[in-house]
N, C-alpha and C positions, 0 to 999 in steps of 0.2 A: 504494500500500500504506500503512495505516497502522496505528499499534502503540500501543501504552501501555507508557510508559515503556522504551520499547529494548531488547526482547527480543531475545539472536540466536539462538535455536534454531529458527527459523520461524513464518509475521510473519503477521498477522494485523491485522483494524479494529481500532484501538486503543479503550481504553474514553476517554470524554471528560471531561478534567480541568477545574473548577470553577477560572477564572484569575482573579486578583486580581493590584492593583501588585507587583511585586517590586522595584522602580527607586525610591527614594524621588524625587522631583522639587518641589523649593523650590516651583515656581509652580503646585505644587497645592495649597499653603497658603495662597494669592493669592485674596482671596474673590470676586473676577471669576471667576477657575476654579474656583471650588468648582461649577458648573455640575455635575449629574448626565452630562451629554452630555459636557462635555470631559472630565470624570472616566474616562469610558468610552472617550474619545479616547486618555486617558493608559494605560490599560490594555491598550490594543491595542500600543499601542506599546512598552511596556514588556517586552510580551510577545514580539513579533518582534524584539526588541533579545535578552533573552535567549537563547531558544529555538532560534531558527531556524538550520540549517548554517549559512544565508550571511549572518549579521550580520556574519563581517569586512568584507562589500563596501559596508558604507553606512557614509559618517562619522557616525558618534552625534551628536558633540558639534554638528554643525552643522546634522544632521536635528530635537535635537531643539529649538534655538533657533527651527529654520525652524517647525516645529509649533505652540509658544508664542505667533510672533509672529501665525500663521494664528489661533489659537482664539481670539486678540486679538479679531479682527477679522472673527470667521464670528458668524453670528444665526439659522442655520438648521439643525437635522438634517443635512440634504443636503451642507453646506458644511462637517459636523463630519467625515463620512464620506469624503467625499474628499480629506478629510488622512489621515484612516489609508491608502485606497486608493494615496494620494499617497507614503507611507514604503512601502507592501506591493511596490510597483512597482519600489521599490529592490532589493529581494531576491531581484530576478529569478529567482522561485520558481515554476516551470512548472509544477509537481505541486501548489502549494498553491492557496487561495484565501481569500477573504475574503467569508463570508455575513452581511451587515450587518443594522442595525434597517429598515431601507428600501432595501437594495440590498445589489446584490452583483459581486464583482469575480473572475476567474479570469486570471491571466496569462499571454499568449500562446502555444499551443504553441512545444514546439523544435523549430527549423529551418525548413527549408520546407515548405511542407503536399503532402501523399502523398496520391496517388489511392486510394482503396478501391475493390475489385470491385463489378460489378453484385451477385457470387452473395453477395459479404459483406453489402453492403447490405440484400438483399432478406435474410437470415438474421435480420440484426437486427431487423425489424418481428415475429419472431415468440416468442413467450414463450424466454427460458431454458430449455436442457435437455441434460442428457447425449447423445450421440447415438455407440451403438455399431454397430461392422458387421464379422461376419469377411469380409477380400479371400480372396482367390487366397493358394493356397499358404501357409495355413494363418496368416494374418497380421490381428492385432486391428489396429481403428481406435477409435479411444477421445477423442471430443471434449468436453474439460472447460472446459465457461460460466465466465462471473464468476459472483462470490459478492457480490452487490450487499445484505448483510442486516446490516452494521453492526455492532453490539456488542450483538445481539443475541443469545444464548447458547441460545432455544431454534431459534431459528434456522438457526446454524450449525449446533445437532445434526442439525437434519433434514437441511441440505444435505449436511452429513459422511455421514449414512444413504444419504442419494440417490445418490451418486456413487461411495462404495464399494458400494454394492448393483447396480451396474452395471459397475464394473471387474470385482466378482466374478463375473459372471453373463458376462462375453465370455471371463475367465480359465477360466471353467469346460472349457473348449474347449479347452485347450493350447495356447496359440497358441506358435507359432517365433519371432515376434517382434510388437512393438507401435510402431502411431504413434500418438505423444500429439498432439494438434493443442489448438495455443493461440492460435488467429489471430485466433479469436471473444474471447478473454481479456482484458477491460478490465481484470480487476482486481477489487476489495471488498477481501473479508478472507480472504484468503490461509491462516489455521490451516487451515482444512475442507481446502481443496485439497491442502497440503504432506500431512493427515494421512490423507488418502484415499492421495497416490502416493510417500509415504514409503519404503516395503518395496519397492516399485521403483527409486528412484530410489536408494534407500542416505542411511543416516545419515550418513555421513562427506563427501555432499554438502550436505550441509545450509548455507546460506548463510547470512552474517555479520554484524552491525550494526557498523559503526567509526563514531566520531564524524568533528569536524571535522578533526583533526589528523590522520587516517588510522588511527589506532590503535582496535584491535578491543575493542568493548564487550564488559563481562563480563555472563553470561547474569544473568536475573533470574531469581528463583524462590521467588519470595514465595506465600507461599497463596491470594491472589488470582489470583496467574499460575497457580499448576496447576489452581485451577478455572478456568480461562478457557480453556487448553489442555484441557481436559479437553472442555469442552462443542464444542472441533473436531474431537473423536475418534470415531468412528464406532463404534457399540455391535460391531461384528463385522469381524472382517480376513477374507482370503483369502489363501491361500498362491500369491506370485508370483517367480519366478526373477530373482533381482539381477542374474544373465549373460545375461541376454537379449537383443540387440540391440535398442534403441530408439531409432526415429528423432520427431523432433520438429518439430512442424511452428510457423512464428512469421512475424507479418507487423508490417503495422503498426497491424491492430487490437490487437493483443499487448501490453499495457501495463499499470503499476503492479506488482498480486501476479500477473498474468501473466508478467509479465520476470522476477520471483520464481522463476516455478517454472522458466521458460527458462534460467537463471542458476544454479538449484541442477543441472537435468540438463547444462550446457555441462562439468559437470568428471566428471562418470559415465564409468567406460568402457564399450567398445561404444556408442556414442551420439554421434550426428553431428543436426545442426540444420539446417534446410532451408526455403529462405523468401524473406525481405526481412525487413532489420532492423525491430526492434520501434519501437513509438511513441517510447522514450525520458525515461522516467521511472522508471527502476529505482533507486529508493531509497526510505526510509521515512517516514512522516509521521505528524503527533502532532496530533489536535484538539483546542481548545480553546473552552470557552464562554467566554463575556465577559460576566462583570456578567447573566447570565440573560436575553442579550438579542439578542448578536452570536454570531459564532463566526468563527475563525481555523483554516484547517488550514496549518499548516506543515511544509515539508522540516525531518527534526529531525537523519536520520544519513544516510549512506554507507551502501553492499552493499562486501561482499567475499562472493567466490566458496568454494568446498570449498577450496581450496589457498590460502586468504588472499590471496589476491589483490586488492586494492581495484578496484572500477568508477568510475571519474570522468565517463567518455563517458554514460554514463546509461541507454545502448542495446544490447543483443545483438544483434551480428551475427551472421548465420546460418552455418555449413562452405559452404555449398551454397547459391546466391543462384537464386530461384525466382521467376521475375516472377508478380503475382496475376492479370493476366488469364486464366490457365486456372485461377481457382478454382472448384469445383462443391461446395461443399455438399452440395447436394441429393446428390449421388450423386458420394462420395467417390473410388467406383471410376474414375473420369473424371476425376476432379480432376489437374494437370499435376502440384502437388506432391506429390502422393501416388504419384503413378504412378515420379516420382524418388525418392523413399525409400522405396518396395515393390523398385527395381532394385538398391539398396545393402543393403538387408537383405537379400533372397537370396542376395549375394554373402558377406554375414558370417552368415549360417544353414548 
């Protein structure tokens, strides 16, 4: 998920800020460094010293002698860039990455790497898309994509249209209850989503920005934010029941503004989660240009839950651990986790 500027009212691709030094640094007065290239060296760095949640975990002062004495002694692009790569690695920043003037760096997922399905697999080689179905006993299935369209604003509107014009059209039905399925959910920009399953999920779940400290960011709400917010809102609502039991479906394709929306329903009542924990990247991120050249996206805050609660673990656990080899796609009604939260909603219908 990434944001501009730390919104916590529901999170969205942030717009991309224009970075410049913020760190004065003596040894960019040193006309050895006046170099455009180390310039830009000192930029990045500068930037993930500020910025970044996990600048307490790198010693500064010793990171940035080690960089000085590197750009000493580099004569190449190549060699300027994996000094930044070389400080970014400190920050053991799973979520972020570094797209360079000639390369680029993404740091290692968390943990151990998790099998994905045949049926996820093969889902993915095919376009993006909503995918609704009423089951048995009067129950919506409602599979909501990533939002892969960046801060792009005519964008979001269309995808905010696309996927409320589709909650509305299964809502149309009555349904007794709904599974949201986010297994397919890598993530983008998160506003469309929250504002397409808002009315469902309840405002008062709505999840939280905290910085480093744990302490919860106060909302923004500049006029740029509510035009931004605005272009995730979907020109038309549908009237959907707040009490309606929702089961939710989360695996390990479930990641960034998926764990978002997995994160805002884990405090809903009526609503139980069913699955295999998510990828593990539930918190916010803040892109940054460099000098018109590179880009930096880094972890900037912390989630907390409706009940303030902070997430550290990074990952949503499921109520209900669902192994993925019975996932089906193709034909929900078959799917293993589907078929356990259609047996748990009956019970609460």
């Amino acid at each position: 998920m990434r944001i501009r500027n730390l919104i916590p009212a529901l999170f969205f691709t942030g717009l991309i800020s224009n970075a410049s030094a913020q760190l004065a640094d003596p040894a960019v007065m040193n006309d050895q460094l006046a170099d455009s290239t180390k310039s830009y060296v000192w930029d990045c760095v500068n930037l993930m010293q500020k910025q970044s949640l996990y600048s307490s975990r790198v010693n500064w002062e010793e990171a940035r002698d080690s960089v000085a004495r590197m750009l000493n002694s580099s004569s190449t692009l190549s060699e300027a860039e994996n000094i930044v790569i070389w400080v970014f690695k400190k920050l053991e920043d799973h979520h972020g990455m570094y797209g360079g003037i000639d390369t680029s760096y993404r740091y290692p997922a968390p943990g151990a790497a998790r099998k994905m399905s045949a049926s996820i697999l093969a889902e993915y080689k095919k376009p993006r898309a909503v995918k609704i179905q009423m089951l048995s006993d009067n129950i919506a299935y409602y599979k909501m994509p990533a939002v892969l369209v960046g801060s792009n604003t005519e964008k979001m509107k269309e995808w905010a249209n696309l996927m409320m014009d589709s909650l509305c059209s299964i809502a149309s039905n009555h349904p007794r209850g709904f599974i949201i399925d986010l297994r397919m959910n890598n993530g983008g920009n998160s506003e469309p989503m929250w504002q397409t399953l808002r009315h469902l999920i309840g405002e008062k779940n709505r999840v939280r920005l905290a910085g480093a400290d744990g302490k919860l960011l106060k909302d923004e709400m500049d006029a740029a934010m509510i035009q931004y917010r605005q272009a995730g809102m979907p020109d038309r609502l549908c009237t959907l029941n707040e009490k309606l039991p929702v089961a939710v479906l989360i695996g390990a394709g479930t990641a960034s503004s998926g764990e978002i929306m997995a994160l805002s329903f884990s405090t809903r009542k009526n609503t139980r989660l069913f699955g295999e924990p998510t990828y593990g990247v539930a918190n916010a991120t803040n892109g940054f240009v460099v000098q018109n050249k590179g880009y930096l996206l880094l972890t900037v805050s912390y989630l907390s839950d409706g009940k303030k609660k902070l997430l550290k673990q990074m990952a949503i656990q499921p109520d209900v651990l669902v192994q993925n080899d019975g996932d089906n796609f193709a034909d929900p009604a078959r799917d293993t986790a589907v078929i356990e939260a259609m047996g748990w909603l009956r019970k609460k219908m």
